[in-house]
PALUM-858401 format. One record per residue (C-alpha): residue in three letters; z, y, x. Coordinates in steps of 0.001 Angstrom, whole numbers, padded with zeros to 6 digits, always signed. Each point is the difference from the previous one (the first is absolute). Example, Ala and Ser with C-alpha at 12.3 -4.5 7.8 and 13.67 -1.06 7.14 Angstrom:
Ala+007800-004500+012300Ser-000660+003440+001370
END
This chain:
Unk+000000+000000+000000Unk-000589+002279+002701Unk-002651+002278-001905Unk+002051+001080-002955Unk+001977+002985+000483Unk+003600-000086-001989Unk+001179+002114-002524Unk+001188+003698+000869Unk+003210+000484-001462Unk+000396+003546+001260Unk-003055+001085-002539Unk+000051+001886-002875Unk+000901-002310-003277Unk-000848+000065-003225Unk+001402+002190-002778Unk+000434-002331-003102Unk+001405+002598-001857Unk-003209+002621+000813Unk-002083-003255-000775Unk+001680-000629-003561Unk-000352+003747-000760Unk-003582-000351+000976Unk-000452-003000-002244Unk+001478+001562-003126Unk-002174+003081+000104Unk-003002-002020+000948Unk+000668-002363-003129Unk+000914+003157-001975Unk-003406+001890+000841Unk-001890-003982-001146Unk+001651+000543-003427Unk-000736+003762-000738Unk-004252-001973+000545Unk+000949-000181-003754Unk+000313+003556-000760Unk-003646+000733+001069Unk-002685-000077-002274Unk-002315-002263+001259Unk+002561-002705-000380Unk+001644+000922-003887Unk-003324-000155-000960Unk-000745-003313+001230Unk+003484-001004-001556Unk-001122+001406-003326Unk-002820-001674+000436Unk+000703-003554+000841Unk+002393+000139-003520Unk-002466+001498-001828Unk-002391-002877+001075Unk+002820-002261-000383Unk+000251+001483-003750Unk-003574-000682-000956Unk-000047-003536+001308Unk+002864-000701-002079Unk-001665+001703-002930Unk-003317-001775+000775Unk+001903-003457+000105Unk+001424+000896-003512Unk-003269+000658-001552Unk-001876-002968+001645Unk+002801-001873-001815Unk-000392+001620-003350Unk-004334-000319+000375Unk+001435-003756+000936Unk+002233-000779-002879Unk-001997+002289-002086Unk-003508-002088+000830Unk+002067-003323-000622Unk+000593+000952-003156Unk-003543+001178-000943Unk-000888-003394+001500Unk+002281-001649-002506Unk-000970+002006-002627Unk-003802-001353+000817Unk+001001-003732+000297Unk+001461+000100-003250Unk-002609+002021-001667Unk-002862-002390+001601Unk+002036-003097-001323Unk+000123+001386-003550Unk-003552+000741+000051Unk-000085-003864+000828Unk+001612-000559-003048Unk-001981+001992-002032Unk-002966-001499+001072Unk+001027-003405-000295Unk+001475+000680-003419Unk-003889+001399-001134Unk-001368-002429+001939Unk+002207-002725-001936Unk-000687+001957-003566Unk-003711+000732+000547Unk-000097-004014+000584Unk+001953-000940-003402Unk-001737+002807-001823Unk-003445-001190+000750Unk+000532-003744-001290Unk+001271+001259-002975Unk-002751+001885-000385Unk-001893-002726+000433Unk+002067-002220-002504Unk-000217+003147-002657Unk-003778+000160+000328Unk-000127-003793-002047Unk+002137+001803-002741Unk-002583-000701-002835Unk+002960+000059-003093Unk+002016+003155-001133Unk+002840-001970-000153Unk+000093-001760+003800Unk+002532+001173+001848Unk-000898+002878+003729Unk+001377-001055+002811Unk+001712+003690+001104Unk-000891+001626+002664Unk+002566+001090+002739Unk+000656+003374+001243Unk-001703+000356+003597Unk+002598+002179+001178Unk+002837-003054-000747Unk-001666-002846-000757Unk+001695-000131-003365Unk-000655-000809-003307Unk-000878+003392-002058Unk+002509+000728-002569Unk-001954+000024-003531Unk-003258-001508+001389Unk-001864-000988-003035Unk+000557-003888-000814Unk-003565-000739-001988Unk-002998+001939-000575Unk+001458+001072-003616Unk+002529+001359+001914Unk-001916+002065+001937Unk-002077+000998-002655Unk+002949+000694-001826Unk+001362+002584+003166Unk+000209+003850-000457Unk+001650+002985+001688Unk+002382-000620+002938Unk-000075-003715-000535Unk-003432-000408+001172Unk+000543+003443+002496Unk+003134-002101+001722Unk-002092-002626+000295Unk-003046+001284+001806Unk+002637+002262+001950Unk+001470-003251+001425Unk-003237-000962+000899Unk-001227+003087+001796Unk-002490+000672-002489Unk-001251+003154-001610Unk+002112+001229-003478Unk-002563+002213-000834Unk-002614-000511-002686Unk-000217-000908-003963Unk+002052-002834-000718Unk-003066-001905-000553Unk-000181+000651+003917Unk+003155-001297+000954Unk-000200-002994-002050Unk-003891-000874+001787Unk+001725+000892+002898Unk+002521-002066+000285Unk-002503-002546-001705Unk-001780+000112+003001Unk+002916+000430+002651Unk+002101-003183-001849Unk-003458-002031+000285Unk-000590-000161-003754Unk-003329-000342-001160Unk-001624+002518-002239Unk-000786+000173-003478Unk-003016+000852+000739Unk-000619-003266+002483Unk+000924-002358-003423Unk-002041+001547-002323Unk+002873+001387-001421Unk+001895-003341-000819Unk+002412-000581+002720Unk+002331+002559+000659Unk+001018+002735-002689Unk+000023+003343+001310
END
């Protein structure tokens, strides 16, 4: 170790206390940094920023719950229309074999097989139950009727009788020479 020269203890040492001092007012001057503009700002800043991301997370989770629900809203809507469908699919169906049974009607007294409402694939309340009947049908009796049916009201009641005639599957007077079905 002949190189390495030792220690001076004569020298001038270190003032801890001038060093502390030194310290504090060094780490008081960092702090008063947030007393000039530049950095507020960029305080105010960073929470504003922070502010709108919270308030852009809030609405992405109302557009969220809110589209959820609209999606819902679809599903269900798009099921019922399945329904309906089916339902008019189911009544168009029934309603065109009993036309197709009516149409051999050739006596005043033979019973219609009734027609069902498309809409509910139901039997119509007061549906005619022979051709007397509905020759017999006036007024909102035969209007109901043709209602259920989706069919016009308007007309004579001549009309609404060859109407519904014609809609039930019944075959005209006029196709019997006038002895079939009474009018």
């Amino acid at each position: 170790m002949a190189g390495v020269n030792p220690p001076q203890l004569g020298g001038p040492q270190p003032n801890l206390g001038l060093l502390a001092h030194g310290l504090q007012e060094g780490a008081t001057e960092l702090a008063n940094f947030a007393n000039l503009p530049v950095f507020a700002q960029g305080d105010a800043i960073m929470q504003l920023m922070q502010q709108n991301h919270r308030e852009t997370q809030r609405q992405m989770q109302q557009m969220q719950t809110q589209m959820q629900q609209m999606e819902q809203r679809i599903v269900q809507q798009i099921q019922q229309l399945r329904t309906d469908i089916t339902t008019l699919r189911q009544a168009s169906v029934y309603n065109s074999a009993a036309r197709l049974e009516n149409s051999n009607i050739r006596k005043t007294d033979t019973a219609i097989i009734a027609l069902h409402e498309p809409t509910t694939n139901a039997n119509i309340a007061g549906f005619p139950a022979t051709p007397v009947h509905l020759a017999n049908r006036t007024g909102p009796a035969l209007d109901r009727v043709l209602a259920a049916l989706g069919q016009p009201t308007n007309g004579t009641t001549a009309d609404k009788k060859q109407r519904l005639r014609f809609y039930t599957g019944l075959r005209n007077t006029s196709d019997e020479g006038g002895s079939g079905i009474l009018e």
